[in-house]
mmCIF file of the N, C-alpha and C atoms, coordinates in Angstrom:
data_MODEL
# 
_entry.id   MODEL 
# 
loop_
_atom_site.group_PDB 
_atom_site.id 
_atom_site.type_symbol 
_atom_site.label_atom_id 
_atom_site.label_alt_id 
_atom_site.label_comp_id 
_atom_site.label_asym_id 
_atom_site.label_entity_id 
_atom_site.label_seq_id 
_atom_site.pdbx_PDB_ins_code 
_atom_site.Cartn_x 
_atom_site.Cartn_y 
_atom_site.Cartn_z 
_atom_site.occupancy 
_atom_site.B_iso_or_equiv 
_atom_site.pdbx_formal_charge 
_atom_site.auth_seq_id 
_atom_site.auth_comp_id 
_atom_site.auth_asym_id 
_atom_site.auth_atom_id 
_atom_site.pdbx_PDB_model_num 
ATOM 1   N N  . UNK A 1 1  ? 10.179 6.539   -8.521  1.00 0.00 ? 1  UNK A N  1 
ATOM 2   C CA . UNK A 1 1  ? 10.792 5.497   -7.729  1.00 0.00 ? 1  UNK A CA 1 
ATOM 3   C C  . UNK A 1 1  ? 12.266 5.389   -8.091  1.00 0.00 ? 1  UNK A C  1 
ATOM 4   N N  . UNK A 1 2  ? 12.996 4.898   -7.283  1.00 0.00 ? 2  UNK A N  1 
ATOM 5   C CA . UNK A 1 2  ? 14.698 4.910   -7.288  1.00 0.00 ? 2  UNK A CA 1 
ATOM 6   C C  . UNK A 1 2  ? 14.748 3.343   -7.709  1.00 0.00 ? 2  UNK A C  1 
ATOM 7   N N  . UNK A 1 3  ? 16.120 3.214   -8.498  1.00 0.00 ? 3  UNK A N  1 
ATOM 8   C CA . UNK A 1 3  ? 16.387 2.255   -9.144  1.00 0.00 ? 3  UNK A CA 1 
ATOM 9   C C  . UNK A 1 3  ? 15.962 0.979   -7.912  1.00 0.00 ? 3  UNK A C  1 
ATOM 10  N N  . UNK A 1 4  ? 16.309 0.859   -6.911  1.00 0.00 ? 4  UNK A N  1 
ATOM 11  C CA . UNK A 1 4  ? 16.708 -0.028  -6.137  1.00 0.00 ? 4  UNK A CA 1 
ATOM 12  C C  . UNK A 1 4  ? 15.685 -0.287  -5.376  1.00 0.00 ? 4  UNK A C  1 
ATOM 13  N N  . UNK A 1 5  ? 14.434 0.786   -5.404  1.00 0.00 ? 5  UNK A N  1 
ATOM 14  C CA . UNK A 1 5  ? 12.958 0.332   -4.991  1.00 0.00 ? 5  UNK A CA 1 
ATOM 15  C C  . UNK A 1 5  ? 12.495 -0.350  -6.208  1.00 0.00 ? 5  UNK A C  1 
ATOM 16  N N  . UNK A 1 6  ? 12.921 -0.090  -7.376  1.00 0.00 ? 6  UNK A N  1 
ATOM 17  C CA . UNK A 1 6  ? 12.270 -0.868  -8.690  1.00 0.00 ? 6  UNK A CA 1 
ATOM 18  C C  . UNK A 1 6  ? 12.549 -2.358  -8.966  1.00 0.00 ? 6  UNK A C  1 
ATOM 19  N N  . UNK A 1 7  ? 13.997 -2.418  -8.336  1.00 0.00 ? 7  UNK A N  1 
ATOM 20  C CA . UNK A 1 7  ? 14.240 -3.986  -8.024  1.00 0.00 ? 7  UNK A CA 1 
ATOM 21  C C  . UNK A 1 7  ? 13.962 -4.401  -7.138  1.00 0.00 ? 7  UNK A C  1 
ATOM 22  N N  . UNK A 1 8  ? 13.431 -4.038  -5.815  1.00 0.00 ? 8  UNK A N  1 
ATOM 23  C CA . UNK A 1 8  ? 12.843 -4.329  -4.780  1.00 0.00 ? 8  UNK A CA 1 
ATOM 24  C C  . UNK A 1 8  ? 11.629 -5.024  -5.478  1.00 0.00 ? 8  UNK A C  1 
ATOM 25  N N  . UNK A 1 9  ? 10.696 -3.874  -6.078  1.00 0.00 ? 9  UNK A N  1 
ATOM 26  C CA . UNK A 1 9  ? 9.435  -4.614  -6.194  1.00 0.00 ? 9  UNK A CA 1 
ATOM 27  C C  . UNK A 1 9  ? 9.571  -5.619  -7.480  1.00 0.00 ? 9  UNK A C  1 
ATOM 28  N N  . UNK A 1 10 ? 10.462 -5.832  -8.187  1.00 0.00 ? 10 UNK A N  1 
ATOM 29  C CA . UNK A 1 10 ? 10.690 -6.490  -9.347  1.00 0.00 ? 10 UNK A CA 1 
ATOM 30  C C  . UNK A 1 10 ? 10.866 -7.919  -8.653  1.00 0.00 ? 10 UNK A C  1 
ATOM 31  N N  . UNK A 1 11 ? 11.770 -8.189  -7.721  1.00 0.00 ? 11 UNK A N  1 
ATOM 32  C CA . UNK A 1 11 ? 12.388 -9.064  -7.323  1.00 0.00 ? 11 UNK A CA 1 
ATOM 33  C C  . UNK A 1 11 ? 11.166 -9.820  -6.120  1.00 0.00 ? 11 UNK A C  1 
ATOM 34  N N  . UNK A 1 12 ? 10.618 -9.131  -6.033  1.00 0.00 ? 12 UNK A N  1 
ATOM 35  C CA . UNK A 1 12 ? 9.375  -9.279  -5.096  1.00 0.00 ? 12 UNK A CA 1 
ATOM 36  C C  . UNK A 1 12 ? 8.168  -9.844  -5.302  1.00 0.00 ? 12 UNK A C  1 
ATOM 37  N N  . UNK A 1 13 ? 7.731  -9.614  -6.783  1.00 0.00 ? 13 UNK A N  1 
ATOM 38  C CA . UNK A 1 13 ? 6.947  -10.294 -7.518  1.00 0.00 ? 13 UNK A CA 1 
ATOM 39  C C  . UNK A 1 13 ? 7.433  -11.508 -8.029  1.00 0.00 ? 13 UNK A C  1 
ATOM 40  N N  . UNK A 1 14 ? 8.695  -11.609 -8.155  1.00 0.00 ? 14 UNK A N  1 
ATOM 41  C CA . UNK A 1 14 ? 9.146  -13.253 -8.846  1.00 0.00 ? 14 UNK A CA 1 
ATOM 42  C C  . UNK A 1 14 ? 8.765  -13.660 -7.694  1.00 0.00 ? 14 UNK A C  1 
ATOM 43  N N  . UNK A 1 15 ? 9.540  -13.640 -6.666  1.00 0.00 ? 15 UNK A N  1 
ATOM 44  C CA . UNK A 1 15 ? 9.323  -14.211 -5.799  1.00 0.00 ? 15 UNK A CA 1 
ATOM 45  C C  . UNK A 1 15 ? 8.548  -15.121 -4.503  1.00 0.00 ? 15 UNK A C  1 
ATOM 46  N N  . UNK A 1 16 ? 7.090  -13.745 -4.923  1.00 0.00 ? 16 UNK A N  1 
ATOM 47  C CA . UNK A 1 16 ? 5.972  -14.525 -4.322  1.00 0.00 ? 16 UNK A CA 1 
ATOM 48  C C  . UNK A 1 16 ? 5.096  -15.144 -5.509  1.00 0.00 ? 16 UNK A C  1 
ATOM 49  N N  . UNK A 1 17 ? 5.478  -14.813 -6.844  1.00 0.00 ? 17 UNK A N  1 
ATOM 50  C CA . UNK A 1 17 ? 4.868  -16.124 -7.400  1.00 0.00 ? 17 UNK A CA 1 
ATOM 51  C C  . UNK A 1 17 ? 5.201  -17.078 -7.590  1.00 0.00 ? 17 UNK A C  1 
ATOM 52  N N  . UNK A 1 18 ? 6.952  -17.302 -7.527  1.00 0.00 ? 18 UNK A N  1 
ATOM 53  C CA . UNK A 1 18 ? 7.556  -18.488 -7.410  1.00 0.00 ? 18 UNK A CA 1 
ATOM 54  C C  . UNK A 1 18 ? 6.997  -19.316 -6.376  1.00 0.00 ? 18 UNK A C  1 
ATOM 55  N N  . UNK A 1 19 ? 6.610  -18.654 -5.049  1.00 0.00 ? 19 UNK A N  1 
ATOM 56  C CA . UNK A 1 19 ? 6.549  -19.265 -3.769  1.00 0.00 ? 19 UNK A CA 1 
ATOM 57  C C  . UNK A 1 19 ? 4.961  -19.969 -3.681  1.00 0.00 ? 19 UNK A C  1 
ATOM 58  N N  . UNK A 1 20 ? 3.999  -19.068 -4.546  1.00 0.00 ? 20 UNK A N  1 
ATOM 59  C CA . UNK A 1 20 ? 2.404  -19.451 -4.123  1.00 0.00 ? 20 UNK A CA 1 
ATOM 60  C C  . UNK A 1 20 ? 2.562  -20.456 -5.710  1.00 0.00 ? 20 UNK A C  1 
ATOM 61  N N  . UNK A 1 21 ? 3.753  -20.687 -6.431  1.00 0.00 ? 21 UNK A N  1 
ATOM 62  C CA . UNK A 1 21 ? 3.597  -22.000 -7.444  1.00 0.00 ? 21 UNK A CA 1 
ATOM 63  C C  . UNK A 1 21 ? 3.466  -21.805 -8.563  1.00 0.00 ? 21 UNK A C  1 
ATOM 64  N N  . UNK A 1 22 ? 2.973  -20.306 -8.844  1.00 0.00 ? 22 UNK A N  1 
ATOM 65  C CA . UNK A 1 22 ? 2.848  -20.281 -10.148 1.00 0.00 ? 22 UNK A CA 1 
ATOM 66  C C  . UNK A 1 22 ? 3.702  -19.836 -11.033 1.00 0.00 ? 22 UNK A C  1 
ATOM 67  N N  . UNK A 1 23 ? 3.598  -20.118 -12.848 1.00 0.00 ? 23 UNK A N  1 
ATOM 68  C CA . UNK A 1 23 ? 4.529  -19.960 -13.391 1.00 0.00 ? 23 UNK A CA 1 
ATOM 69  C C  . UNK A 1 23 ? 3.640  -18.456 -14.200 1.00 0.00 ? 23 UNK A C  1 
ATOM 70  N N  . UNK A 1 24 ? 4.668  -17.722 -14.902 1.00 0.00 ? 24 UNK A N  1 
ATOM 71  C CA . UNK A 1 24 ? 4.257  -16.275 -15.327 1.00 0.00 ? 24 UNK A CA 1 
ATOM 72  C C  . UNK A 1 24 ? 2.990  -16.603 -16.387 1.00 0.00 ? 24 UNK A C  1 
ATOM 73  N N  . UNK A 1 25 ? 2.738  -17.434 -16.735 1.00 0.00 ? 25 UNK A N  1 
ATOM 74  C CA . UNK A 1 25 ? 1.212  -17.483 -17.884 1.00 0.00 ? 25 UNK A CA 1 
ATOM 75  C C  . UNK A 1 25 ? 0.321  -17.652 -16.719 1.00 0.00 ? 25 UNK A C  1 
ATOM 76  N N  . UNK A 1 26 ? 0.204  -18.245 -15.558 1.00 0.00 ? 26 UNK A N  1 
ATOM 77  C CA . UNK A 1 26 ? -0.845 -18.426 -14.544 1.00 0.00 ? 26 UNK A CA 1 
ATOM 78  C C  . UNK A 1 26 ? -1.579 -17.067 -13.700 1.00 0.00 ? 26 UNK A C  1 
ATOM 79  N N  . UNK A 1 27 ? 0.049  -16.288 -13.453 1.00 0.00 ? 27 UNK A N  1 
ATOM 80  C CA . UNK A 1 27 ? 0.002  -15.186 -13.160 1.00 0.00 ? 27 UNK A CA 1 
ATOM 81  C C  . UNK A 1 27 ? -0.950 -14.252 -13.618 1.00 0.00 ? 27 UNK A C  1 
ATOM 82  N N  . UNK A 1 28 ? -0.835 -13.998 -14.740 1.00 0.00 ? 28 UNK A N  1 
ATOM 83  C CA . UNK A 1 28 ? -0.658 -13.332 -16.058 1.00 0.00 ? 28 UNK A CA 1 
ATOM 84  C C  . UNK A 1 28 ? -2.732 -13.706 -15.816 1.00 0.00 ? 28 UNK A C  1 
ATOM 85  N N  . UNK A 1 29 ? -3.130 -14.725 -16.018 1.00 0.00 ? 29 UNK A N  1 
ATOM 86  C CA . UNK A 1 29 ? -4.294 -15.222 -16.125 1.00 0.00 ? 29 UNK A CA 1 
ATOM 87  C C  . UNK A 1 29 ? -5.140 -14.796 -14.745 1.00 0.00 ? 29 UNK A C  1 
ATOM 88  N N  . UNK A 1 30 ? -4.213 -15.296 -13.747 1.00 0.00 ? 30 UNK A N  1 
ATOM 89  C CA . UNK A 1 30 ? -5.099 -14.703 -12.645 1.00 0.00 ? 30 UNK A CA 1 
ATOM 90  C C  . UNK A 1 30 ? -5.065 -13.363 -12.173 1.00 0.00 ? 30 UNK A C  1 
ATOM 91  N N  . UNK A 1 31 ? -4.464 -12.532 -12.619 1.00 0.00 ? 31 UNK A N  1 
ATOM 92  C CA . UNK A 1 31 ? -4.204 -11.236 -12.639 1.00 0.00 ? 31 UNK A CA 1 
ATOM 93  C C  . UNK A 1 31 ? -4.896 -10.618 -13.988 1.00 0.00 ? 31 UNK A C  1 
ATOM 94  N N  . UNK A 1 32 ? -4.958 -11.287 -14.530 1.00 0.00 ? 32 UNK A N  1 
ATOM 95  C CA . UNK A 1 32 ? -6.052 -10.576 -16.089 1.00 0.00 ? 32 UNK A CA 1 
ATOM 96  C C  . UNK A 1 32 ? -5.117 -9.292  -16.650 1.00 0.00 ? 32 UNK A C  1 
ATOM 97  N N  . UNK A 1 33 ? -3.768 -9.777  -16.862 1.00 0.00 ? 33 UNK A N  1 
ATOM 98  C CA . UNK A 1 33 ? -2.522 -9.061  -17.338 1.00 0.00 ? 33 UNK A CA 1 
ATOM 99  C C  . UNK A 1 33 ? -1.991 -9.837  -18.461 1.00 0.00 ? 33 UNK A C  1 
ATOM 100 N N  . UNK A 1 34 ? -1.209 -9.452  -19.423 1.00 0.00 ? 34 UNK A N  1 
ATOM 101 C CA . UNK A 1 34 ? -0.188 -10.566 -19.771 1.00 0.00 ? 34 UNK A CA 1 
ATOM 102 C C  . UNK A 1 34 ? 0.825  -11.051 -19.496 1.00 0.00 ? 34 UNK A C  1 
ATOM 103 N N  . UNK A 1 35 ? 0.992  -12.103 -20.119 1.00 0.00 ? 35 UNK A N  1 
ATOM 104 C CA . UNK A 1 35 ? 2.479  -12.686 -19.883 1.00 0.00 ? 35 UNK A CA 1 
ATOM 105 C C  . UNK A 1 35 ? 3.578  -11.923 -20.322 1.00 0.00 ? 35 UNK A C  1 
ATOM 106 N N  . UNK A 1 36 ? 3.521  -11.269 -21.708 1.00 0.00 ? 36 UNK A N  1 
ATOM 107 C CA . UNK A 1 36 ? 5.056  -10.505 -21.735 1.00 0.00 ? 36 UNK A CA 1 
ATOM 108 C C  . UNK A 1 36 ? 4.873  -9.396  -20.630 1.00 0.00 ? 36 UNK A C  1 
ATOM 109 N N  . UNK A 1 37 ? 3.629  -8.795  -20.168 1.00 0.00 ? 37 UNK A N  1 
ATOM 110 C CA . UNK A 1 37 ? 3.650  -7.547  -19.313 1.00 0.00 ? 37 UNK A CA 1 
ATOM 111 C C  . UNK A 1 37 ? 4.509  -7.999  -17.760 1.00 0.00 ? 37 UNK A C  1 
ATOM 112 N N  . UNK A 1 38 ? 4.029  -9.444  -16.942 1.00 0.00 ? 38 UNK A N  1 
ATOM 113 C CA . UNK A 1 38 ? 3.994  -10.317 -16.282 1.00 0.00 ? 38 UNK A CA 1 
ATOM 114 C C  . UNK A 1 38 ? 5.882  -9.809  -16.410 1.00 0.00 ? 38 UNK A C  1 
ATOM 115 N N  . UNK A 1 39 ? 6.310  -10.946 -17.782 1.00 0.00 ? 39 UNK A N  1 
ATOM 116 C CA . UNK A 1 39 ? 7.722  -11.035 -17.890 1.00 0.00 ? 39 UNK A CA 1 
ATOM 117 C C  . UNK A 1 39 ? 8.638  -10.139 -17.540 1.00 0.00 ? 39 UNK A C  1 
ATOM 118 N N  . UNK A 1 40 ? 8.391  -8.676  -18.366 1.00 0.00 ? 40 UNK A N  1 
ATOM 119 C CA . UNK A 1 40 ? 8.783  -7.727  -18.457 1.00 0.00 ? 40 UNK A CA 1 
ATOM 120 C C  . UNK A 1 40 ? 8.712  -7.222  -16.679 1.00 0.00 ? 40 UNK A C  1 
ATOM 121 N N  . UNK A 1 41 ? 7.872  -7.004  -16.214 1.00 0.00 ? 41 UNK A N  1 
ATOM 122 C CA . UNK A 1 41 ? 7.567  -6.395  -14.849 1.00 0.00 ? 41 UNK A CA 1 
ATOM 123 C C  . UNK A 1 41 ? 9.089  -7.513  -13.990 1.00 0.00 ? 41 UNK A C  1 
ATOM 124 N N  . UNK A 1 42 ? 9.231  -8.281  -14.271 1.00 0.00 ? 42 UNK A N  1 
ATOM 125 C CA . UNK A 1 42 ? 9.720  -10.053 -13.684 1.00 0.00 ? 42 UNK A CA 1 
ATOM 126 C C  . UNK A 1 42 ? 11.171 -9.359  -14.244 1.00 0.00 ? 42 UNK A C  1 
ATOM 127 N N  . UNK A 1 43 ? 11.354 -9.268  -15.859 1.00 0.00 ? 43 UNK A N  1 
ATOM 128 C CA . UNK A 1 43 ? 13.174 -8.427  -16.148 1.00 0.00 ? 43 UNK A CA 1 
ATOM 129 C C  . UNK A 1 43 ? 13.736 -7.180  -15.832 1.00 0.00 ? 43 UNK A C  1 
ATOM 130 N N  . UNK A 1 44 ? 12.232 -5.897  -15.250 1.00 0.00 ? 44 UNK A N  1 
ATOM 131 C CA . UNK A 1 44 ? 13.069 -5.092  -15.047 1.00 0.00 ? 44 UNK A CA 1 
ATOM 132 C C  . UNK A 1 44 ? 12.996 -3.782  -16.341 1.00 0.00 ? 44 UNK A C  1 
ATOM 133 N N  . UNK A 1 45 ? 12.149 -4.680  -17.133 1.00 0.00 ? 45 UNK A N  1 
ATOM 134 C CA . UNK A 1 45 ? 11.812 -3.473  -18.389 1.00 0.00 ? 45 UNK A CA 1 
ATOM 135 C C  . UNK A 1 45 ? 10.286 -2.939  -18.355 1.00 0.00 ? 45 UNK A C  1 
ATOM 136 N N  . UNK A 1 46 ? 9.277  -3.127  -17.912 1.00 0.00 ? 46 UNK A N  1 
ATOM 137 C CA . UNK A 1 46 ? 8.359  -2.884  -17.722 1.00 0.00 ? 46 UNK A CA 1 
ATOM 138 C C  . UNK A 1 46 ? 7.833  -2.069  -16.354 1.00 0.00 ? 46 UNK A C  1 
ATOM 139 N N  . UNK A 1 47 ? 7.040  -1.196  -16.350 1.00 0.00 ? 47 UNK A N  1 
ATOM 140 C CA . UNK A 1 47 ? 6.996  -0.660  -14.506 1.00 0.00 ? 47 UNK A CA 1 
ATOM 141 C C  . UNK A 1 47 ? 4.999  -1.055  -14.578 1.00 0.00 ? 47 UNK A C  1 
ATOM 142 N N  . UNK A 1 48 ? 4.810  -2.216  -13.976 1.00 0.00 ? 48 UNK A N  1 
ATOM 143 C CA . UNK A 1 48 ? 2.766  -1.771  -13.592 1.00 0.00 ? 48 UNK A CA 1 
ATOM 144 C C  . UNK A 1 48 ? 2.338  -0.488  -13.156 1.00 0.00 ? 48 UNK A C  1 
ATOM 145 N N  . UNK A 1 49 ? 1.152  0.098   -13.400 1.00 0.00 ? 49 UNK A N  1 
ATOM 146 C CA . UNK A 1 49 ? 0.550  0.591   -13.265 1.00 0.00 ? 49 UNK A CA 1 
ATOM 147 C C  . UNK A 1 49 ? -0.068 0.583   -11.922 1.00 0.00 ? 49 UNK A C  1 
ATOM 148 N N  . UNK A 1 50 ? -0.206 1.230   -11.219 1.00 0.00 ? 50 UNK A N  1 
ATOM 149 C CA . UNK A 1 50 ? -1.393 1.141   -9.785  1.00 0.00 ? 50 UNK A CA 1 
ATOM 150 C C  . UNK A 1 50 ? -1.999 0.269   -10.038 1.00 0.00 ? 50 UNK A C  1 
ATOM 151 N N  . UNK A 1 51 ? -3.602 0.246   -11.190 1.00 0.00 ? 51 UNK A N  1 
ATOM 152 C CA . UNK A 1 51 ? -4.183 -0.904  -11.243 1.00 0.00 ? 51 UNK A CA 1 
ATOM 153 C C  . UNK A 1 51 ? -3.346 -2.343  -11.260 1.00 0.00 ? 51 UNK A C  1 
ATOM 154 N N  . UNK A 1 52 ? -2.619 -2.396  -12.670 1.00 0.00 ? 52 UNK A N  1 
ATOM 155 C CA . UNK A 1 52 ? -1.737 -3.254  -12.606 1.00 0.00 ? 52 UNK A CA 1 
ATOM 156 C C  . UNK A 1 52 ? -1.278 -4.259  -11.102 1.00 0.00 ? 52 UNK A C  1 
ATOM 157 N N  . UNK A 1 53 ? -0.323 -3.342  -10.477 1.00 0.00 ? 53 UNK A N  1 
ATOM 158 C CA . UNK A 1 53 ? 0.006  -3.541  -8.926  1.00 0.00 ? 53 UNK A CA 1 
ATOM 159 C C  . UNK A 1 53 ? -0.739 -4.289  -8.325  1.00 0.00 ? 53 UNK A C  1 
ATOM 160 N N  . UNK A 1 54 ? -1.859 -3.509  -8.128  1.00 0.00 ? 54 UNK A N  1 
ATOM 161 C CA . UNK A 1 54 ? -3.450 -4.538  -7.437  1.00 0.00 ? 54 UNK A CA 1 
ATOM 162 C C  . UNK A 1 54 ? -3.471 -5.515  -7.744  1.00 0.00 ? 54 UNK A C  1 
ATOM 163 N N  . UNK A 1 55 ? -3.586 -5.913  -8.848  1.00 0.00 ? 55 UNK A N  1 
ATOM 164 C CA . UNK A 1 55 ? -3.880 -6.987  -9.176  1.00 0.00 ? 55 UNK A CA 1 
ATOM 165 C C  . UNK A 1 55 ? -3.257 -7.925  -9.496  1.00 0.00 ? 55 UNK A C  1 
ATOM 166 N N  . UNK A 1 56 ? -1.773 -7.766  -9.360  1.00 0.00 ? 56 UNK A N  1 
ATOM 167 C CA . UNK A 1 56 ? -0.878 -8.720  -8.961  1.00 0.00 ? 56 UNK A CA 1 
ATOM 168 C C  . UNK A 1 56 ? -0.878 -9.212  -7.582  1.00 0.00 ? 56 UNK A C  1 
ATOM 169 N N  . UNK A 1 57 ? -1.069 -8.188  -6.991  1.00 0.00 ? 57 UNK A N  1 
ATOM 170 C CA . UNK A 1 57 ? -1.005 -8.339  -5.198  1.00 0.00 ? 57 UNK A CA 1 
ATOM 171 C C  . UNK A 1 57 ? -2.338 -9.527  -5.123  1.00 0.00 ? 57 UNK A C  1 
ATOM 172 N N  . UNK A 1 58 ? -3.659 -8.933  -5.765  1.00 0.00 ? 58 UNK A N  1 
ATOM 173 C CA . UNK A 1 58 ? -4.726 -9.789  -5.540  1.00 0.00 ? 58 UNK A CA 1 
ATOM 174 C C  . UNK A 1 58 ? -4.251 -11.450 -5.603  1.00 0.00 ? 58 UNK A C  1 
ATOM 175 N N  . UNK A 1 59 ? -3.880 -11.146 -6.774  1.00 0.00 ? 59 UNK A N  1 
ATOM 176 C CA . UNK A 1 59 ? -3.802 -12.752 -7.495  1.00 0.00 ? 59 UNK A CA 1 
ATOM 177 C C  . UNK A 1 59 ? -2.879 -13.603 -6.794  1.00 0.00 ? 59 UNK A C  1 
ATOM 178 N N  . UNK A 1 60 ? -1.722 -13.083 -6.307  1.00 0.00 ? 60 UNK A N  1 
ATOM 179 C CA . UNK A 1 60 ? -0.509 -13.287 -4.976  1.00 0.00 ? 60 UNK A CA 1 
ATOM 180 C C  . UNK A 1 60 ? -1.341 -13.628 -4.129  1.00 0.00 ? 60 UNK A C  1 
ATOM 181 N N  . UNK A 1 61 ? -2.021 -13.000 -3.666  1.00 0.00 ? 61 UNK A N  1 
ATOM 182 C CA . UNK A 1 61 ? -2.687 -12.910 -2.416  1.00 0.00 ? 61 UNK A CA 1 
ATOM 183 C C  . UNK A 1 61 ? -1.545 -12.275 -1.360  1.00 0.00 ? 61 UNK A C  1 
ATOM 184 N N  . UNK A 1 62 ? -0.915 -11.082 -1.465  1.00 0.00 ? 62 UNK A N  1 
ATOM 185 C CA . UNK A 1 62 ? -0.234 -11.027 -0.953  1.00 0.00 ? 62 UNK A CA 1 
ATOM 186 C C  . UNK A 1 62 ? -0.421 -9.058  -0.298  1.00 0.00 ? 62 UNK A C  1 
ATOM 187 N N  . UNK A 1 63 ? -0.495 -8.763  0.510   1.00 0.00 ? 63 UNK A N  1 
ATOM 188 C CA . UNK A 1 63 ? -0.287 -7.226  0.558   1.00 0.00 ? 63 UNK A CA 1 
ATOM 189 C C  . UNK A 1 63 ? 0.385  -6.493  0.040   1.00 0.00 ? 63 UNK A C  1 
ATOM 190 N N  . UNK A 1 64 ? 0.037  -5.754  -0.727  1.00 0.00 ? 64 UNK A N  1 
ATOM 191 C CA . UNK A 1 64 ? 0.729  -4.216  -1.627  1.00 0.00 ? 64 UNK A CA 1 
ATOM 192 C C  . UNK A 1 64 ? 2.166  -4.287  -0.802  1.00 0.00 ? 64 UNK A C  1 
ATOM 193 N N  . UNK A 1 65 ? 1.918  -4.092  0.527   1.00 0.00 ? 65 UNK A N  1 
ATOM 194 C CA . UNK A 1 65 ? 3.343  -3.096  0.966   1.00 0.00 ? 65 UNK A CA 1 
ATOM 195 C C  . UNK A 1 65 ? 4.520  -4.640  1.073   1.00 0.00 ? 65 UNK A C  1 
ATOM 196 N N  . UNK A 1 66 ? 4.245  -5.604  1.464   1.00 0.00 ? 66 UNK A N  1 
ATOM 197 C CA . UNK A 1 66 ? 5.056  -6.876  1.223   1.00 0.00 ? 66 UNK A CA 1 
ATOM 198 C C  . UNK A 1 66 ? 6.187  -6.630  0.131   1.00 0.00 ? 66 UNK A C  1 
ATOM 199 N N  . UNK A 1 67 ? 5.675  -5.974  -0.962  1.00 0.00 ? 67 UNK A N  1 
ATOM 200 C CA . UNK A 1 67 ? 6.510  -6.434  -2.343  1.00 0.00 ? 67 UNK A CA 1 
ATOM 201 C C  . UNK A 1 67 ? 7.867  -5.072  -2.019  1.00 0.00 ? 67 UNK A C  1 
ATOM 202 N N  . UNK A 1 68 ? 7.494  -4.208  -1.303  1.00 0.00 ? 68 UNK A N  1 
ATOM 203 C CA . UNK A 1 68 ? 8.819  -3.543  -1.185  1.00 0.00 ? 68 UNK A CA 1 
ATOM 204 C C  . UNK A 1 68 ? 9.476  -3.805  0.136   1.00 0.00 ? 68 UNK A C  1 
ATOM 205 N N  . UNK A 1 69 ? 9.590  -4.065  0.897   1.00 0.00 ? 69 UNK A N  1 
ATOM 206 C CA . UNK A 1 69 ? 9.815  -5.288  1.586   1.00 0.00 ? 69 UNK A CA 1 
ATOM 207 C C  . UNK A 1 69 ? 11.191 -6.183  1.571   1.00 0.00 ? 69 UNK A C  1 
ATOM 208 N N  . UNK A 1 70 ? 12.482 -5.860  2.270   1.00 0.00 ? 70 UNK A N  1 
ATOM 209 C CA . UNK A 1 70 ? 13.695 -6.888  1.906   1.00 0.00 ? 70 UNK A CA 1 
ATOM 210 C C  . UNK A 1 70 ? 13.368 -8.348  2.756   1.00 0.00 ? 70 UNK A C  1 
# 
């Protein structure tokens, strides 16, 4: 992935969890991830995994392709 799809989806995940309310430990919980993983994915130092991905999207409730998405 190119830098600027990585902030795409970086910026994409704050965003729809900012929006559905939750804060990164909720996330983190309903996604069955952690919080520094959560964080990290959120600063830009971390990249999820496929599984990972899923199950952010799940917990979002949001569609996979949404998060790359301007």
């Amino acid at each position: 992935m190119t830098n600027s799809v990585l902030k795409l989806l970086q910026r994409n995940i704050k965003k729809y969890r900012i929006e559905k309310g939750l804060t990164q430990v909720e996330l983190a919980v309903e996604s069955d991830l952690s919080v520094d993983f959560i964080s990290g994915i959120e600063r830009g130092v971390r990249l999820p995994s496929m599984e990972a991905f899923v199950k952010i999207a799940k917990a979002l409730g949001v569609e996979p392709c949404k998060f790359f998405m301007k």
